[in-house]
MMTF fields as JSON, N, C-alpha, C and O atoms, coordinates in Angstrom:
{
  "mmtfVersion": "1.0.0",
  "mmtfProducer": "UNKNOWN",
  "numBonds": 263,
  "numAtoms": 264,
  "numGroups": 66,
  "numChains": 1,
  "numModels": 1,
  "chainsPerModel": [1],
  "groupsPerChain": [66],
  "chainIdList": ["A"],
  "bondAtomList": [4, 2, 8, 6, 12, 10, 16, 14, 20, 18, 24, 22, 28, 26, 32, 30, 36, 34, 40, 38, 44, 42, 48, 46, 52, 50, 56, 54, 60, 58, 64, 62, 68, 66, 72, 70, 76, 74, 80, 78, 84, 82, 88, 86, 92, 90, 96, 94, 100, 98, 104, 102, 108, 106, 112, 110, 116, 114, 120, 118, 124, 122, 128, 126, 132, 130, 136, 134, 140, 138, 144, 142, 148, 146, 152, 150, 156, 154, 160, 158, 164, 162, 168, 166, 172, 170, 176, 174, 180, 178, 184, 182, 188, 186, 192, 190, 196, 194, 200, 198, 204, 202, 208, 206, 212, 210, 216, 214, 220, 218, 224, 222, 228, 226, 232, 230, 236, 234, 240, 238, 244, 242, 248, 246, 252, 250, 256, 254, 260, 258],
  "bondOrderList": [1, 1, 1, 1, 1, 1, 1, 1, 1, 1, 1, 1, 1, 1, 1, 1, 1, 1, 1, 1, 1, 1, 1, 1, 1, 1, 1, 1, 1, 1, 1, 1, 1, 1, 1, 1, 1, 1, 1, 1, 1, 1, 1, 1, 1, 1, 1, 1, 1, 1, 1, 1, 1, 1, 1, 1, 1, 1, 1, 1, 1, 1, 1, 1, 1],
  "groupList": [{"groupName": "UNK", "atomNameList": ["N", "CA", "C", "O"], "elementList": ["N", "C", "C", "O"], "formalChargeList": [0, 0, 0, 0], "bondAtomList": [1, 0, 2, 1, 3, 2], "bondOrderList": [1, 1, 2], "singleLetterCode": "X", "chemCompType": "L-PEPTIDE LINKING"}],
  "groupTypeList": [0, 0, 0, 0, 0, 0, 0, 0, 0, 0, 0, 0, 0, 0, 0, 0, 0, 0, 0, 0, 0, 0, 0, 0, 0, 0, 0, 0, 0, 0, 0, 0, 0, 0, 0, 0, 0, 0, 0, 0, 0, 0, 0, 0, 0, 0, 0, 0, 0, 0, 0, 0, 0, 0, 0, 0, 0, 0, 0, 0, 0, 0, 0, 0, 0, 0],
  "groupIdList": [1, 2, 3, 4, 5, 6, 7, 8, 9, 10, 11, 12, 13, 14, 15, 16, 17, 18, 19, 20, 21, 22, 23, 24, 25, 26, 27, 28, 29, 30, 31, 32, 33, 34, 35, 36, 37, 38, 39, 40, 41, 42, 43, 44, 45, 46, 47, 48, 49, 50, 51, 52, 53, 54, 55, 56, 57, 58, 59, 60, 61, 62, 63, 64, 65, 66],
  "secStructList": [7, 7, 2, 2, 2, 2, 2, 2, 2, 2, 2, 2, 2, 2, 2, 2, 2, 2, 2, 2, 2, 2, 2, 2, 2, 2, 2, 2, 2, 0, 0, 0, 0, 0, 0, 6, 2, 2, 2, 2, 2, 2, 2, 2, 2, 2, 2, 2, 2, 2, 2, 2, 2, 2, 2, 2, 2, 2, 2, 2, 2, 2, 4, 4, 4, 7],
  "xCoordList": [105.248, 104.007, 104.244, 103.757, 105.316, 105.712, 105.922, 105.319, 106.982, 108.001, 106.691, 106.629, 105.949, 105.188, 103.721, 102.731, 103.654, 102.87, 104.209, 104.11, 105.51, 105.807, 106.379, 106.811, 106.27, 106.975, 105.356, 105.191, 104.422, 103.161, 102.849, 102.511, 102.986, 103.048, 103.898, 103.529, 105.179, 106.106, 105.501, 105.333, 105.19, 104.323, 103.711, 104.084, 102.186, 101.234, 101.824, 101.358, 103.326, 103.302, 103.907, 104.215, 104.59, 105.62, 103.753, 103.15, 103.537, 102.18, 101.247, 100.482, 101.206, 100.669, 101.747, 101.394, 102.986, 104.133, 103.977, 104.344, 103.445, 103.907, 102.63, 102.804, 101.023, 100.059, 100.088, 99.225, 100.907, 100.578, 101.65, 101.346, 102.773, 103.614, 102.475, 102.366, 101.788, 100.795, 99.868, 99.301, 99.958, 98.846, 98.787, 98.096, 99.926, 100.93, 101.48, 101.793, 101.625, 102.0, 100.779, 100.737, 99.609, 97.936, 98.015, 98.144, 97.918, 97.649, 98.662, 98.209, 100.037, 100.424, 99.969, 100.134, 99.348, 98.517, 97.383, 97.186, 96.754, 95.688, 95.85, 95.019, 96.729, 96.851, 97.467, 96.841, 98.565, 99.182, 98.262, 98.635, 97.487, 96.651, 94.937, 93.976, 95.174, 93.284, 93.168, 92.405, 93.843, 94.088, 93.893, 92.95, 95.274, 95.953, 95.342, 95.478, 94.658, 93.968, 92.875, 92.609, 92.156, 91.289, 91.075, 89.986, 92.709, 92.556, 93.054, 92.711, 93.774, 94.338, 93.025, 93.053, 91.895, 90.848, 89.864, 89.366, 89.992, 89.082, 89.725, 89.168, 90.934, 91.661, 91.634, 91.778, 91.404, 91.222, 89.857, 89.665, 88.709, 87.719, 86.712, 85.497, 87.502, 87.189, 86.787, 85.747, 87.467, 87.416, 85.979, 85.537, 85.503, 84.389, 83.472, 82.56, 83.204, 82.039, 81.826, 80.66, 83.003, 82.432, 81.863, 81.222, 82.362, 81.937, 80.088, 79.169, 80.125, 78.771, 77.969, 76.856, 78.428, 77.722, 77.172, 76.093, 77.883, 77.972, 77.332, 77.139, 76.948, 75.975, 74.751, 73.865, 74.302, 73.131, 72.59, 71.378, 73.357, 73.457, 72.441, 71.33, 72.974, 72.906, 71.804, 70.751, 71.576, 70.368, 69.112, 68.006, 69.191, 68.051, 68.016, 66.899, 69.144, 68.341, 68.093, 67.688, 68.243, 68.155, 66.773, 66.059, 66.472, 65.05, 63.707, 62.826, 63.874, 62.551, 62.301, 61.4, 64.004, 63.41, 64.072, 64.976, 63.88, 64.195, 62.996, 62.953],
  "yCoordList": [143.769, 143.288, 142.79, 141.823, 143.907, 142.949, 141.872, 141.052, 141.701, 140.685, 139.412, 138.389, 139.534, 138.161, 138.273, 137.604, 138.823, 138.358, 137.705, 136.56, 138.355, 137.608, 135.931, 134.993, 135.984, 134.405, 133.764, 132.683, 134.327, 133.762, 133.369, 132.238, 134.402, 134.064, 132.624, 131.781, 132.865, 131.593, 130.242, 129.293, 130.268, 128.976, 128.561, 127.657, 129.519, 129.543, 128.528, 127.409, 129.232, 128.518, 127.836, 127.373, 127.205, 125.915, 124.794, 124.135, 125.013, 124.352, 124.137, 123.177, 124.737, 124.681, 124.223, 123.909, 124.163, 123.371, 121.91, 120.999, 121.658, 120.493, 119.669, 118.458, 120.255, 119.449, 119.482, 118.733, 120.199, 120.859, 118.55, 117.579, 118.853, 117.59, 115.915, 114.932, 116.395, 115.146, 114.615, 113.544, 116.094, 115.687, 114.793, 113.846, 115.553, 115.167, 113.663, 113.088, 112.919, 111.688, 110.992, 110.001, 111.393, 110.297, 110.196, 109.111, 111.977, 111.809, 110.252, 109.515, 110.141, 108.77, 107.632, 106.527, 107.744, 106.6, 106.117, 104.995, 106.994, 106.765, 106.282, 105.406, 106.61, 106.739, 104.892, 104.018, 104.681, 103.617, 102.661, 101.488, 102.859, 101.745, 101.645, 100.901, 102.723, 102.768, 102.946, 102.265, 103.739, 103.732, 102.897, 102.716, 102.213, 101.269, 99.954, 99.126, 99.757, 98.346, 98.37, 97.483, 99.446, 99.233, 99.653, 99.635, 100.278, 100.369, 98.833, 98.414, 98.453, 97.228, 95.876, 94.877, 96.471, 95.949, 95.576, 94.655, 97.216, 97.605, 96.903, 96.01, 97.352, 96.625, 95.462, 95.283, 94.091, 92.654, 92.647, 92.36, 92.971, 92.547, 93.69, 93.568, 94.647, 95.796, 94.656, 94.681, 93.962, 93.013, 91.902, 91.213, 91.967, 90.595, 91.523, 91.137, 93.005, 93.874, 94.039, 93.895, 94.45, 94.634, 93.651, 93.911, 92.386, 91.039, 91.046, 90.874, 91.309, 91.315, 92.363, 92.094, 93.409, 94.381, 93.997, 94.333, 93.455, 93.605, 92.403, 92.28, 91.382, 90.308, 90.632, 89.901, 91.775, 92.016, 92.953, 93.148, 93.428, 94.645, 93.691, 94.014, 92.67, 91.692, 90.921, 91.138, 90.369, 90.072, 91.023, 90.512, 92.151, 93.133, 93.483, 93.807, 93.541, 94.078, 92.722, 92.916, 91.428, 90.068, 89.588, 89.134, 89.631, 89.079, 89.022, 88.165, 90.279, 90.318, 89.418, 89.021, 89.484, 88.723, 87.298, 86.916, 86.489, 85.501, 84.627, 83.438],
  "zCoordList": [136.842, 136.242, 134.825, 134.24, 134.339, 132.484, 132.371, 131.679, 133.168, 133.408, 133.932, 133.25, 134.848, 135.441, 133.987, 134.284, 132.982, 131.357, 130.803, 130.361, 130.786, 129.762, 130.373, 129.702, 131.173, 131.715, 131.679, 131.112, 132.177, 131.396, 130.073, 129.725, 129.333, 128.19, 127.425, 126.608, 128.161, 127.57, 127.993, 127.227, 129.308, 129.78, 128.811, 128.063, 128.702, 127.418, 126.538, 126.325, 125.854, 124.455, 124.459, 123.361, 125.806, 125.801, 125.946, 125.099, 127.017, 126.767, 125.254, 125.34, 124.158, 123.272, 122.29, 121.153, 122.628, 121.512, 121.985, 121.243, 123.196, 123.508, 123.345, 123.202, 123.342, 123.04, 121.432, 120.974, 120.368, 119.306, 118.959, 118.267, 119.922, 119.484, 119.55, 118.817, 120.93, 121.142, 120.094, 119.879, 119.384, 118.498, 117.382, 117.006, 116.941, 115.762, 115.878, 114.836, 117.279, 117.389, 117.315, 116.586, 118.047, 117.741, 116.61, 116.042, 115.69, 113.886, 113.086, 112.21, 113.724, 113.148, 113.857, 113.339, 115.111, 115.325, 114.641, 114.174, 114.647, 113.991, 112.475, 112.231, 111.298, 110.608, 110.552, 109.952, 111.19, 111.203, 112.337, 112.326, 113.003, 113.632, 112.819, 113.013, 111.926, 111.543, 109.949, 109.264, 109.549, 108.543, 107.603, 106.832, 107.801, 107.109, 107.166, 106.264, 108.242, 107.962, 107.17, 106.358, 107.381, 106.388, 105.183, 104.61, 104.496, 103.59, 102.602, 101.496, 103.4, 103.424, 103.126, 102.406, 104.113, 104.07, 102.785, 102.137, 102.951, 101.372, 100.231, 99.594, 100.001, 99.108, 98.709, 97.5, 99.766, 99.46, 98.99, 97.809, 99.875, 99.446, 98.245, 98.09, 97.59, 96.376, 95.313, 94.654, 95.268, 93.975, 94.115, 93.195, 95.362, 95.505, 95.448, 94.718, 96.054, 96.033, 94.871, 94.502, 93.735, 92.394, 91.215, 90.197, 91.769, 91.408, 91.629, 90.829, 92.982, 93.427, 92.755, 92.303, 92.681, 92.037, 90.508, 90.019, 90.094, 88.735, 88.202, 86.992, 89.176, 89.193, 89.616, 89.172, 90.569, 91.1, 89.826, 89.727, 89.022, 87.576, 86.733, 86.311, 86.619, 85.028, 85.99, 85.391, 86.815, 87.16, 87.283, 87.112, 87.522, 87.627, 86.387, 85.982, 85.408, 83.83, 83.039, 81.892, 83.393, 82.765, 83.137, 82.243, 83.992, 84.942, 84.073, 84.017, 83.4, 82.755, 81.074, 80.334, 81.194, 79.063, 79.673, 78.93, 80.729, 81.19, 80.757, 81.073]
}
């Protein structure tokens, strides 16, 4: 009866080393398919949002002594 837990047991944790590896390979998918583009993303267009911002700024405090 020991003997048929512990070969259970090993199953168990060969099974949990090996989804523990699956995981660990999506986490660089994700990272390198999702990530990166849009930080890549953000990055090009950071510079036109703050443009915009900073025109919608000076128009909402300009408007009135216009």
């Amino acid at each position: 009866m020991v003997a048929h837990l512990s070969i259970r047991r090993r199953r168990q944790a060969a099974r949990r080393r090996a989804r523990q590896g699956a995981l660990s390979s999506l986490d660089y998918v994700l990272v390198l398919g999702v990530i990166f583009p849009m930080v890549l993303f953000i990055m090009k267009i950071a510079p036109m949002i703050i443009g915009y911002t900073y025109e919608m700024m000076f128009v909402l405090i300009s408007w009135p002594f216009v």
